[in-house]
N, C-alpha and C positions, 0 to 999 in steps of 0.2 A: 321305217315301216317294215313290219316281219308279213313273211307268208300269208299267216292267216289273215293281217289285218287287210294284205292286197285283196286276196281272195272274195272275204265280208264286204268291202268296195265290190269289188268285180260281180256279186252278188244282188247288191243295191240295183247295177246299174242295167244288169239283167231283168230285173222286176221291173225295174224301166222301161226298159225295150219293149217285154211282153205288153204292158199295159198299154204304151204310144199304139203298138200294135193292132191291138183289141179295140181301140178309138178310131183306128184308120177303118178296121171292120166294117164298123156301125157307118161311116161316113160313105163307103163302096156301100152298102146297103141301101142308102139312101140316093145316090147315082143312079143303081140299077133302076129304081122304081122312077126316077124322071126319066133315065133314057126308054125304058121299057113307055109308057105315058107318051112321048114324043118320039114314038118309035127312032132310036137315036139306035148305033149300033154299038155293042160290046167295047168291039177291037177298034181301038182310035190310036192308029202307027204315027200319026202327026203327035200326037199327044204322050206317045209313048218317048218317042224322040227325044223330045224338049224336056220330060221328066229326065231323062239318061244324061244329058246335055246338060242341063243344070246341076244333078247332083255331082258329077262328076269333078267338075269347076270348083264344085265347094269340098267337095274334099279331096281335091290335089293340093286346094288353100291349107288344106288342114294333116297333110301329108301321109293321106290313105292312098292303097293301091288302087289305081284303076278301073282294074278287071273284077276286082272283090264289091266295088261300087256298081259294074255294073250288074253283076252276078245278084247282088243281094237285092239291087232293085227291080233286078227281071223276075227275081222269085217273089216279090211283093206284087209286082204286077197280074201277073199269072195269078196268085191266089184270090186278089182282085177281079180279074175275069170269069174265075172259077164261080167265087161269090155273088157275082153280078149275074151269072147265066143262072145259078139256082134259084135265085129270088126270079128274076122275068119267069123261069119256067113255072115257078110253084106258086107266083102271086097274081090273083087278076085285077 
């Protein structure tokens, strides 16, 4: 396999990411609006926890770093709370 064809992959699997993404979206959009309905709060640190806790497990299986697993899921997170607080704020 040459450059470009890693690259064209590495590509693929970027549209991939963005799109899983853009589905996890829709689904934090859809949380917000039950927890907002059952007045439920935002920030759930139990819940954050065990999301950290799990990924981490799966890809130490899969021989990713650590730190980058937790990194990436704290900035998942975070954009999830961002999205949850916009919707509660802006929907009755």
């Amino acid at each position: 396999m040459n450059l470009k064809q890693s690259r064209h992959q590495l590509n693929i699997i970027d549209n991939q990411l963005i799109r899983l993404v853009a589905q996890r979206q829709k689904i934090v959009k859809k949380i917000a609006l039950f927890k907002k309905k059952h007045n439920i709060n935002i920030f759930q640190p139990q819940r954050e926890k065990q999301i950290l806790i799990r990924q981490t497990k799966i890809g130490s299986k899969l021989n990713l770093n650590n730190k980058f697993i937790v990194a990436f899921f704290k900035l998942l997170m975070n954009e999830s709370k961002r999205i949850q607080r916009k919707n509660i704020n802006n929907k009755t």
